[in-house]
VOVEXSE-119534 format. One record per residue (C-alpha): residue number from 1; residue in one letter; x, y, z. Coordinates in nm, 2 decimals. Layout:
BEGIN
+------+------+--------+--------+--------+
: rofi : minu :      u :      v :      w :
+------+------+--------+--------+--------+
:  NUM :    A :      X :      Y :      Z :
...
+------+------+--------+--------+--------+
***
This chain:
BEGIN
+------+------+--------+--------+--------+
: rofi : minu :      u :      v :      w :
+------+------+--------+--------+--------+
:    1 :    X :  -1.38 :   1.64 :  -0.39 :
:    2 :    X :  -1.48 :   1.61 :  -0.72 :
:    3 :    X :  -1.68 :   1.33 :  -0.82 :
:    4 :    X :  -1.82 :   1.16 :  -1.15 :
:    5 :    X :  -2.21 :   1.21 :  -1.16 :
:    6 :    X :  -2.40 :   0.87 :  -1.12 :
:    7 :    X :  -2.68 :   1.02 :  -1.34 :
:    8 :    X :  -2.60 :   1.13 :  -1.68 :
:    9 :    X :  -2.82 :   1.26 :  -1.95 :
:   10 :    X :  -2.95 :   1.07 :  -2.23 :
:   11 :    X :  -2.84 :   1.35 :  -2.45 :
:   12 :    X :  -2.43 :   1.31 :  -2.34 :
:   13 :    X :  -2.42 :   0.91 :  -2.33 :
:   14 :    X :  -2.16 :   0.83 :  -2.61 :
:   15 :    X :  -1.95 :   0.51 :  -2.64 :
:   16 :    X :  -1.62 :   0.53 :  -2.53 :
:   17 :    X :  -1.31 :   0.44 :  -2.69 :
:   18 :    X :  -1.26 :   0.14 :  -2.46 :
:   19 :    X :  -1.47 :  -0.16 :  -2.32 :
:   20 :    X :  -1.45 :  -0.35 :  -2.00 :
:   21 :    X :  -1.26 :  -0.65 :  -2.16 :
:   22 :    X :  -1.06 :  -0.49 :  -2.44 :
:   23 :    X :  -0.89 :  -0.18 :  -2.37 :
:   24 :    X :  -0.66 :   0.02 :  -2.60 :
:   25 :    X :  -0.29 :   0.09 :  -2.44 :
:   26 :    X :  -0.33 :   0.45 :  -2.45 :
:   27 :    X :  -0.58 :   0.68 :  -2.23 :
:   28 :    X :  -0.76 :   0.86 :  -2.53 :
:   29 :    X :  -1.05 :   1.16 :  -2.45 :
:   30 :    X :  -1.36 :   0.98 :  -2.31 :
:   31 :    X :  -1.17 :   0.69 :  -2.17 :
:   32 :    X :  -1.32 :   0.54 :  -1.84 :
:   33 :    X :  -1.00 :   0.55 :  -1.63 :
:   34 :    X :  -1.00 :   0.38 :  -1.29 :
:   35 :    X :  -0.83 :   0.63 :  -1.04 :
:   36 :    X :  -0.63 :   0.46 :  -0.80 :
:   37 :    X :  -0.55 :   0.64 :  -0.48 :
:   38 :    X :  -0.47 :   0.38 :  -0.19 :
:   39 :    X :  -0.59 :  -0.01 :  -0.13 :
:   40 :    X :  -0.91 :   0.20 :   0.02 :
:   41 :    X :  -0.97 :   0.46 :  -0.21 :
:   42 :    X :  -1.07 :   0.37 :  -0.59 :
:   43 :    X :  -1.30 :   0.60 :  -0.81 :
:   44 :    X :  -1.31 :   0.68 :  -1.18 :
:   45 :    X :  -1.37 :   0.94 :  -1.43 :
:   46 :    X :  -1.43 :   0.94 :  -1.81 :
:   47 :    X :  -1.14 :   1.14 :  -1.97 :
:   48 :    X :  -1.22 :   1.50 :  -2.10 :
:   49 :    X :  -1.01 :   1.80 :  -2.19 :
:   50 :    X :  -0.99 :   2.05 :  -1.94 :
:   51 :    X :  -1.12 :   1.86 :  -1.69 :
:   52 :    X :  -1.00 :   1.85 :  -1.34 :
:   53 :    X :  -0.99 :   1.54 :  -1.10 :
:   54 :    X :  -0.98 :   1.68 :  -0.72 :
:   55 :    X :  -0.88 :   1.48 :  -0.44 :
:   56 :    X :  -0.72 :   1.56 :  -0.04 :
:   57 :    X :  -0.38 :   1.47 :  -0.26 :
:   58 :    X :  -0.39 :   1.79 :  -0.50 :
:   59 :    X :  -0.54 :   1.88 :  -0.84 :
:   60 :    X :  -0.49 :   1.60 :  -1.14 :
:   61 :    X :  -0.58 :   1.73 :  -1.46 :
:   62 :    X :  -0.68 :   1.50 :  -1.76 :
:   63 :    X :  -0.48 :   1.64 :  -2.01 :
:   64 :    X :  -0.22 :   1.53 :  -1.79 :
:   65 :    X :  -0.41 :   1.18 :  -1.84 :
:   66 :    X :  -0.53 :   1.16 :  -2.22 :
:   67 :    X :  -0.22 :   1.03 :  -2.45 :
:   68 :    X :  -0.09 :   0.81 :  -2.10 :
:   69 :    X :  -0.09 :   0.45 :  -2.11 :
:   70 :    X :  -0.28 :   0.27 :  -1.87 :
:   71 :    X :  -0.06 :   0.19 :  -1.61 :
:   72 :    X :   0.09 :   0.53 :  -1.53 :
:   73 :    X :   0.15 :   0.74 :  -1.22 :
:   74 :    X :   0.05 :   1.17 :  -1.30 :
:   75 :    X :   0.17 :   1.39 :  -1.03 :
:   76 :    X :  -0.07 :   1.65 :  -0.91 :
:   77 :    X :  -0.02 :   1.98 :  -1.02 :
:   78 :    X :  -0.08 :   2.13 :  -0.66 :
:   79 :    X :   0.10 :   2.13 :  -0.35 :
:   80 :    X :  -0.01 :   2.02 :  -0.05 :
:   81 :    X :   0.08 :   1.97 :   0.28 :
:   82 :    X :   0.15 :   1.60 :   0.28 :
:   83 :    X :   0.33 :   1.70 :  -0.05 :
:   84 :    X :   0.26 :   1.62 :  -0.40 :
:   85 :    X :   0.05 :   1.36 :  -0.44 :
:   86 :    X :  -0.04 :   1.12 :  -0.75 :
:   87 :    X :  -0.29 :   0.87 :  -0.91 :
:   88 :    X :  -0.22 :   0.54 :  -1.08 :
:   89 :    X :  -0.42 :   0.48 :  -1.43 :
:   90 :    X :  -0.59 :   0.18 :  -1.45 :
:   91 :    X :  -0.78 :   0.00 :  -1.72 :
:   92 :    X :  -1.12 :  -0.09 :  -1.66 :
:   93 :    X :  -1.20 :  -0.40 :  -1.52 :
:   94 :    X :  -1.52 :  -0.55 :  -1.39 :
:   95 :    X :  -1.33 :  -0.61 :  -1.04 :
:   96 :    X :  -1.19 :  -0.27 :  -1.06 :
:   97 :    X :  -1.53 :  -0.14 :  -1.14 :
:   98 :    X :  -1.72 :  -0.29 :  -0.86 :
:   99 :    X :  -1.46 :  -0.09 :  -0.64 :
:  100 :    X :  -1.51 :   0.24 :  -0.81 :
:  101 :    X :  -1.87 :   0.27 :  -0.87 :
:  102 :    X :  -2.11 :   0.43 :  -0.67 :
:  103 :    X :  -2.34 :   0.21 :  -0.49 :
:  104 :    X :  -2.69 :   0.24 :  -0.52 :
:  105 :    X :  -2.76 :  -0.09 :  -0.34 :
:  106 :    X :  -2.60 :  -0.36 :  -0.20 :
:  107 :    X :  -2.33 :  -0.54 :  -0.46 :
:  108 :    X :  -2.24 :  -0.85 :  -0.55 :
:  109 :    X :  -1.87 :  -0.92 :  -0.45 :
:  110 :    X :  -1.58 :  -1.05 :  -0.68 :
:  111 :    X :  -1.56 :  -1.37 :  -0.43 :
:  112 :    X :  -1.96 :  -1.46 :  -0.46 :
:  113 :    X :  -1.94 :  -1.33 :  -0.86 :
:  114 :    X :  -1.66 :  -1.54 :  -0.94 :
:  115 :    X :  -1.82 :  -1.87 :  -0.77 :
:  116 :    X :  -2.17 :  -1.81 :  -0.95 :
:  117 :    X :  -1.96 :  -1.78 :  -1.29 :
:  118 :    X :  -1.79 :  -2.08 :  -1.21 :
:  119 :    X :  -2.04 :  -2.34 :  -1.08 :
:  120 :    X :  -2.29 :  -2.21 :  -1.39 :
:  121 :    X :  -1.97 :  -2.27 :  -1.64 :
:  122 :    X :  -2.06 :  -1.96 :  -1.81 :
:  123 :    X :  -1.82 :  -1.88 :  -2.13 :
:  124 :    X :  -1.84 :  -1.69 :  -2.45 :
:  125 :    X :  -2.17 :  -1.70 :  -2.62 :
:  126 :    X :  -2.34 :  -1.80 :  -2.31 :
:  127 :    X :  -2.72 :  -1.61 :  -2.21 :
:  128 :    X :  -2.81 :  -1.47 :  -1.91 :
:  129 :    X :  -3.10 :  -1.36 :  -1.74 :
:  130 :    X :  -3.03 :  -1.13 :  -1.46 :
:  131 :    X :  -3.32 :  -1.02 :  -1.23 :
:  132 :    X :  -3.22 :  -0.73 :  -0.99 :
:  133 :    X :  -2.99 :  -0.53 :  -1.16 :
:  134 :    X :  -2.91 :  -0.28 :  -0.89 :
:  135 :    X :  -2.55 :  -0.13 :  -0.94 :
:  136 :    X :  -2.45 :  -0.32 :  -1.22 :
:  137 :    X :  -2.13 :  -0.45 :  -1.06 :
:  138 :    X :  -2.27 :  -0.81 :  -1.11 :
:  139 :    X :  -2.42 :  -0.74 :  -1.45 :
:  140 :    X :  -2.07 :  -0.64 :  -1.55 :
:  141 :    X :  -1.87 :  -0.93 :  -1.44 :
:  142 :    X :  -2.12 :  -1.14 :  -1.64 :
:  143 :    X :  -2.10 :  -0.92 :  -1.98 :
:  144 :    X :  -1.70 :  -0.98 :  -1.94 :
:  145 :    X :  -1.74 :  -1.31 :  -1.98 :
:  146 :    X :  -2.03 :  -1.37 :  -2.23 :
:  147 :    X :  -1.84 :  -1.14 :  -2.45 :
:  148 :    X :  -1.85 :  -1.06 :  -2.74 :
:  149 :    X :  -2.10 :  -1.33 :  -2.86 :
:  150 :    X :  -2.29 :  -1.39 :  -2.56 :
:  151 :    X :  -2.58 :  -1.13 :  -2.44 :
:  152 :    X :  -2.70 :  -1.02 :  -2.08 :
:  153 :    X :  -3.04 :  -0.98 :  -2.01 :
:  154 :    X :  -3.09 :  -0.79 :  -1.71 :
:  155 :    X :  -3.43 :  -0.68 :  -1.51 :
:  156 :    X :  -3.48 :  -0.42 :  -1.26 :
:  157 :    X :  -3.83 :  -0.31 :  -1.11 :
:  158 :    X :  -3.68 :   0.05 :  -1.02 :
:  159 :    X :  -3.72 :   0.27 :  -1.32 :
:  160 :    X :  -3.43 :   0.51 :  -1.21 :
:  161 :    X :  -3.18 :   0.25 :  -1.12 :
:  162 :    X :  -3.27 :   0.05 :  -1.43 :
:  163 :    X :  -3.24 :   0.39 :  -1.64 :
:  164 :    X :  -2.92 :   0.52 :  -1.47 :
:  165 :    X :  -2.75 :   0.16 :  -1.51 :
:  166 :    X :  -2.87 :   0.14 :  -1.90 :
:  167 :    X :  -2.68 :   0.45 :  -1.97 :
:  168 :    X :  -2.38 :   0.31 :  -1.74 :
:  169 :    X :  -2.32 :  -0.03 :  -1.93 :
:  170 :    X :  -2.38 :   0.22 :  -2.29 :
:  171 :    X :  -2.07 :   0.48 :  -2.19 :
:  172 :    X :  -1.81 :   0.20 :  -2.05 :
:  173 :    X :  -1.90 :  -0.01 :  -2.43 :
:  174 :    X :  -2.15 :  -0.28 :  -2.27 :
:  175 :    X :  -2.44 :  -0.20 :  -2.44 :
:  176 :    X :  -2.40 :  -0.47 :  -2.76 :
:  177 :    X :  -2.40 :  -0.74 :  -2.50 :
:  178 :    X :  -2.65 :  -0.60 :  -2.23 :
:  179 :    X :  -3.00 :  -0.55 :  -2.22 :
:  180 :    X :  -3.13 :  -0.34 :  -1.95 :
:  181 :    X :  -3.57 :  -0.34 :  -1.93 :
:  182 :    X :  -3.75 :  -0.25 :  -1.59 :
:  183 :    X :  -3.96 :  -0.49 :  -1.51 :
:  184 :    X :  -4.09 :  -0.67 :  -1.19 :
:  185 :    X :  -3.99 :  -1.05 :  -1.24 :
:  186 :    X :  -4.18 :  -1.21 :  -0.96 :
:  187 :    X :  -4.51 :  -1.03 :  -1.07 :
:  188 :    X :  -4.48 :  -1.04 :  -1.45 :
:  189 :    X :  -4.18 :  -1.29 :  -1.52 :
:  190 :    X :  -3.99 :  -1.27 :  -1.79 :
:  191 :    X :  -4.01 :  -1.19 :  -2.18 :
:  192 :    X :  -4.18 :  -1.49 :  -2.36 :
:  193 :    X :  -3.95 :  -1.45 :  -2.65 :
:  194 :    X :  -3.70 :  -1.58 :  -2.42 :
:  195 :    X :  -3.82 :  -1.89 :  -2.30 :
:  196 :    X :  -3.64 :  -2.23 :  -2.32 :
:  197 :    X :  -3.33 :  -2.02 :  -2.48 :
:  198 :    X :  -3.09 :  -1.93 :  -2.16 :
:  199 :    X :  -2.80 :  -2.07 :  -1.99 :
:  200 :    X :  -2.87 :  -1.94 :  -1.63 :
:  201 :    X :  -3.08 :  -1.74 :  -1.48 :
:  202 :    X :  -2.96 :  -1.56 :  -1.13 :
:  203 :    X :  -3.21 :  -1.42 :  -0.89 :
:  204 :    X :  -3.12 :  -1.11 :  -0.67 :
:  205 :    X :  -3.41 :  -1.10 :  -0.52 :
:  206 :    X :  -3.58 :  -1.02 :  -0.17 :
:  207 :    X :  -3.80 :  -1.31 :  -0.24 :
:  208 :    X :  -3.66 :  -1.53 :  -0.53 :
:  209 :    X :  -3.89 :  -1.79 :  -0.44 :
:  210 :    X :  -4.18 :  -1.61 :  -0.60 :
:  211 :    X :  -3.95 :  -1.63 :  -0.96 :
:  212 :    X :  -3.85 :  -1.96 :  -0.95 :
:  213 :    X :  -4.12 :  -2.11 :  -1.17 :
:  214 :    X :  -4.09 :  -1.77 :  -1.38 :
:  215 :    X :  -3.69 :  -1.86 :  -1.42 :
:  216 :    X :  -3.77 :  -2.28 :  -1.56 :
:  217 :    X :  -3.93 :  -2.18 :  -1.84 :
:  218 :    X :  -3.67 :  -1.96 :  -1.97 :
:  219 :    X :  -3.39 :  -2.21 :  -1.91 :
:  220 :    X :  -3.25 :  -2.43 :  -2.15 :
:  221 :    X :  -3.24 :  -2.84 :  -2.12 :
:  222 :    X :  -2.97 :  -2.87 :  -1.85 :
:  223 :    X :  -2.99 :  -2.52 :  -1.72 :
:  224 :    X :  -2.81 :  -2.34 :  -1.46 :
:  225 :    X :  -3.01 :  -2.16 :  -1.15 :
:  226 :    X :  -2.85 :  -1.95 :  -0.93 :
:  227 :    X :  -2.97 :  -1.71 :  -0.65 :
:  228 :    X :  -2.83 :  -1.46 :  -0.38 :
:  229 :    X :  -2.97 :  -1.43 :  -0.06 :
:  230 :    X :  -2.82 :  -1.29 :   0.27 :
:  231 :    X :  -3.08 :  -1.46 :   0.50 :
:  232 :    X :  -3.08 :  -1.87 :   0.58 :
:  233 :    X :  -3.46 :  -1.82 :   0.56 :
:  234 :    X :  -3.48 :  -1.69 :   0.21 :
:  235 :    X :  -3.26 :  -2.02 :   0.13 :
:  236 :    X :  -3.50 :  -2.26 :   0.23 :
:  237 :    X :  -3.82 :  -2.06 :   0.06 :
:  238 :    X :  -3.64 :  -2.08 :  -0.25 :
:  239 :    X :  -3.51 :  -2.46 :  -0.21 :
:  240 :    X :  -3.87 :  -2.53 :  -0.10 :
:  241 :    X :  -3.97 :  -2.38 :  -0.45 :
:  242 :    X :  -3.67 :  -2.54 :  -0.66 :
:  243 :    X :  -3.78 :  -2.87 :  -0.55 :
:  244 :    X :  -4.17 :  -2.83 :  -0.65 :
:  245 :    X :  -4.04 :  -2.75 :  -0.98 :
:  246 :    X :  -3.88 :  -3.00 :  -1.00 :
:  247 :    X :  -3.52 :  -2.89 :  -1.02 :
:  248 :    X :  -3.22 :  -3.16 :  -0.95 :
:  249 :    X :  -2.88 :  -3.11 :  -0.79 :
:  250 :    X :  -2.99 :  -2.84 :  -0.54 :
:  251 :    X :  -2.73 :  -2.67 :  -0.31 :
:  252 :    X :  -2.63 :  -2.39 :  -0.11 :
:  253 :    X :  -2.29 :  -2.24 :  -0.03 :
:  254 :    X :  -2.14 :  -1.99 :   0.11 :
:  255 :    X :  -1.78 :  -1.81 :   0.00 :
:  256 :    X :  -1.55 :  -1.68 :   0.25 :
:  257 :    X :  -1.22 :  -1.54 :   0.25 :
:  258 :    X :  -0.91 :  -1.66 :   0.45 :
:  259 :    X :  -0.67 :  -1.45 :   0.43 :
:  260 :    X :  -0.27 :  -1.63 :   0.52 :
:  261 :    X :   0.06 :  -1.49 :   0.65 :
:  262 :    X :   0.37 :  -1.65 :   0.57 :
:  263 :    X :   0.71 :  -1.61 :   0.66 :
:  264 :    X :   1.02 :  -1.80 :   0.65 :
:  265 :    X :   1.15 :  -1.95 :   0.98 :
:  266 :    X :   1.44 :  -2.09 :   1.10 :
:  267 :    X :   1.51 :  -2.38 :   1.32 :
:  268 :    X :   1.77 :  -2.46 :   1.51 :
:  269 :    X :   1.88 :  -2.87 :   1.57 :
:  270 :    X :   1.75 :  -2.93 :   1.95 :
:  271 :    X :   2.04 :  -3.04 :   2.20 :
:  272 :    X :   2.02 :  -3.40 :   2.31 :
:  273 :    X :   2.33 :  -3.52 :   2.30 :
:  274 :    X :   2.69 :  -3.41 :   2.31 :
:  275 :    X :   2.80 :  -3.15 :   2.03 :
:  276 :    X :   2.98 :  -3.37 :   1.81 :
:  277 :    X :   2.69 :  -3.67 :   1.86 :
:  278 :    X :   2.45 :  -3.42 :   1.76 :
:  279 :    X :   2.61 :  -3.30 :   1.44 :
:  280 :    X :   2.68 :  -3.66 :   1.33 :
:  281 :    X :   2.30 :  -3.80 :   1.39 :
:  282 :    X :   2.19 :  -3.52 :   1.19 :
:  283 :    X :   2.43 :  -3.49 :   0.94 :
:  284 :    X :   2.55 :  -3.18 :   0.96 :
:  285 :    X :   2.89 :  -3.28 :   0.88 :
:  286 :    X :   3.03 :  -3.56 :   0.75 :
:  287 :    X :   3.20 :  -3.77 :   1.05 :
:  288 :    X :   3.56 :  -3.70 :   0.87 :
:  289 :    X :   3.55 :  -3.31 :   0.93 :
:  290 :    X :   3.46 :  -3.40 :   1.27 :
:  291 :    X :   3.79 :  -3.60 :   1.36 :
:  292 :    X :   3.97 :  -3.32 :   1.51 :
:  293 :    X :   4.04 :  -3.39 :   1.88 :
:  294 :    X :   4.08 :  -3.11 :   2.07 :
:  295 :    X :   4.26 :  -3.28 :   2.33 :
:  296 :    X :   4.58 :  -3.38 :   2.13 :
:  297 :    X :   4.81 :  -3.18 :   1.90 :
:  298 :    X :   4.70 :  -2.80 :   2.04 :
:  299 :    X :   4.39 :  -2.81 :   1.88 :
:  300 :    X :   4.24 :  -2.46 :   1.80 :
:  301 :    X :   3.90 :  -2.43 :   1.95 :
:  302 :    X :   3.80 :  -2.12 :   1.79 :
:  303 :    X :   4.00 :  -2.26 :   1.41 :
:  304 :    X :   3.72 :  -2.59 :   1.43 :
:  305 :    X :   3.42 :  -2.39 :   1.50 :
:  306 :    X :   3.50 :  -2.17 :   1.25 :
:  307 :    X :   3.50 :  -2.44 :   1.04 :
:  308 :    X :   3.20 :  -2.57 :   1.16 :
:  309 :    X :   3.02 :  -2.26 :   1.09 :
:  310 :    X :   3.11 :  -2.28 :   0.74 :
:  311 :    X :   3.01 :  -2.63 :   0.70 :
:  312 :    X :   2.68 :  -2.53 :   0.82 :
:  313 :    X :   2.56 :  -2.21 :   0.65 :
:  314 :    X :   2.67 :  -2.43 :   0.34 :
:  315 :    X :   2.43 :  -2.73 :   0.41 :
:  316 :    X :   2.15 :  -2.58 :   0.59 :
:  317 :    X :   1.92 :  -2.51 :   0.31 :
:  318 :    X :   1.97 :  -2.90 :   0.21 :
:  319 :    X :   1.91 :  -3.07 :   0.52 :
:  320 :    X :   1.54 :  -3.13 :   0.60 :
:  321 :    X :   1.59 :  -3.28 :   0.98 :
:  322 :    X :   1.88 :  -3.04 :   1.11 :
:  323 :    X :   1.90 :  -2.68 :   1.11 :
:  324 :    X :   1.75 :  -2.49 :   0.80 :
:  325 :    X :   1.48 :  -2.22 :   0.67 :
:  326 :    X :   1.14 :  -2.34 :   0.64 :
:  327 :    X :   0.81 :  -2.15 :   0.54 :
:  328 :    X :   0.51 :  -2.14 :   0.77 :
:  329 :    X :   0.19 :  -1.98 :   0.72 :
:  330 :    X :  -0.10 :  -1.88 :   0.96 :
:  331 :    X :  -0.44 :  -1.78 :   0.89 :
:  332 :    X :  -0.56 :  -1.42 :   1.03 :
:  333 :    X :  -0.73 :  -1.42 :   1.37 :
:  334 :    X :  -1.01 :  -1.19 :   1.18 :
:  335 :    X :  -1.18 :  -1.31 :   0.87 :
:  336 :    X :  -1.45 :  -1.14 :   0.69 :
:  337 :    X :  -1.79 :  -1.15 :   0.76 :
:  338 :    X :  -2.08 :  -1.33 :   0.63 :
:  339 :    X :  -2.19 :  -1.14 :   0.25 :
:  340 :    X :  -2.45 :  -1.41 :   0.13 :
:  341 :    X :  -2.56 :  -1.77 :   0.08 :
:  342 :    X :  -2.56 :  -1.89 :  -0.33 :
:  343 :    X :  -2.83 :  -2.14 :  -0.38 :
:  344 :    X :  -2.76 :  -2.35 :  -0.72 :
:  345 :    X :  -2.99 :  -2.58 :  -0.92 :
:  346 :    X :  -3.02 :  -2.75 :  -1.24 :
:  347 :    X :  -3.29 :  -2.78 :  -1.50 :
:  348 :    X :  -3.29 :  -3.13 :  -1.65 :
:  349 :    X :  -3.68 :  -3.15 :  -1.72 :
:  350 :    X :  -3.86 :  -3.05 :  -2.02 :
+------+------+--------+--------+--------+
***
């Protein structure tokens, strides 16, 4: 299968046509396309001419792509034995990205990226200091929402991954809001130049305990702190180390997802009591459509449950103690695993 190179040279990095935040409607050549296949399988390309896109579902062809808007189903060209197969064209999103890219370590999920952008209140404008720029799924959730005015400033100790991600963020349009430098922070710290002039700074760090007092001097009056550790003892290292810098309003979470199920249900009026008693207590019919004795005058049994019926499917939706439709929901039995702890703090010192 046919797969887009992680490294590319420096020689072939251009800018495409399209950022991760604004997207033009039409696929245009060099265009970073997400290529949706099924819920588990999500890559991408960069649109070229010529170029073929192969999968177990048949051969996709960009020209088939470039001129598309994003959005749109292409067929494959050939047939296999499950058929013909296709590929929905998305735009670029961070989420969409961290699902596509190739993983050269461990990534920071949309649930735990999403809370750290939250609690820090991070916004257009906004500047961040990242330390452990790995994949770059994180980096790229935070670029989307600094944008345009905000900048990124991101720090890796590997000199291929920081290389390889520099080049990344410059293709998919990043590159006027991040800045990618390899460098060790909990060695050599961080750039003086940027010192008491950022908004958070997040640690993703083996041992971000070792940054901490690296990370107050770069923060801002009223500064946001954030780190990402899987283990419980890396969180109390680091809170030991927040609190002999004197750090306020310290706390760890953890995200999880619960996934519901919800249906609609119905339930029936339980019997206690005689038919006619039982409709009248719950007010399933008036006691007037009731007064039909079956006793006198040949009453037709099958004539006033037929009219009962009616009655019934007419009312049931209003009628919140006797027979209707309600929704339920239940959680799943499985939820998913632990990912990480997020440890937040504040700088209010100066």
């Amino acid at each position: 299968m046919a797969m887009p190179s992680a490294a590319v040279n420096a020689a072939s990095v251009t800018t495409i046509p399209n950022s991760m935040w604004q997207s033009p409607r039409l696929i245009q050549e060099g265009s970073l396309v997400i290529l949706f296949e099924t819920h588990q399988s999500v890559t991408y390309c960069y649109a070229q001419r010529e170029a073929i896109y192969q999968n177990r579902h048949g051969a996709f062809y960009h020209n088939d792509m470039i001129g598309q808007p994003f959005g749109s189903k292409i067929r494959s060209r050939l047939q296999t034995q499950q058929g013909c197969g296709y590929l929905i064209l998305l735009a670029p999103t961070p989420e969409l990205w961290s699902r596509a890219l190739r993983h050269r370590t461990q990534i920071v999920f949309t649930l735990d990226a999403s809370a750290i952008t939250f609690a820090a209140a991070l916004r257009s404008g906004s500047r961040v200091i990242e330390s452990g720029t790995g994949s770059g799924a994180l980096t790229t959730s935070f670029a989307r929402t600094v944008a345009p005015h905000g900048r990124v400033f991101s720090f890796e100790f590997n000199a291929h991954r920081a290389e390889v991600a520099r080049q990344e963020f410059q293709r998919n349009g990043l590159g006027s809001v991040i800045t990618v430098e390899c460098r060790d922070a909990c060695a050599q710290g961080f750039p003086e130049e940027l010192e008491s002039s950022i908004d958070m700074v997040f640690l993703d760090l083996p041992c971000p305990w070792t940054a901490v007092n690296h990370a107050a001097k770069m923060l801002k009056q009223g500064g946001f702190f954030a780190s990402y550790s899987p283990c419980i003892e890396q969180v109390q290292k680091t809170c030991d180390a927040l609190r002999s810098a004197n750090f306020e309003l310290i706390r760890t979470i953890e995200t999880r997802l619960v996934p519901y199920n919800s249906r609609r249900i119905d339930l029936p009026v339980p019997d206690f009591g005689f038919e006619k008693q039982k409709d009248a207590v719950n007010g399933t019919v008036s006691a007037e459509e009731l007064t039909v004795d079956l006793g006198q005058d040949g009453g037709d049994l099958k004539a006033v449950q037929t009219k009962r019926t009616k009655i019934v499917d007419r009312k049931r939706k209003y009628v919140p103690g006797g027979v209707g439709e309600f929704i339920v929901a239940k959680k799943d039995d499985e939820i998913r695993g632990h990912t990480a702890y997020l440890t937040f703090a504040t700088k209010f010192f100066e």
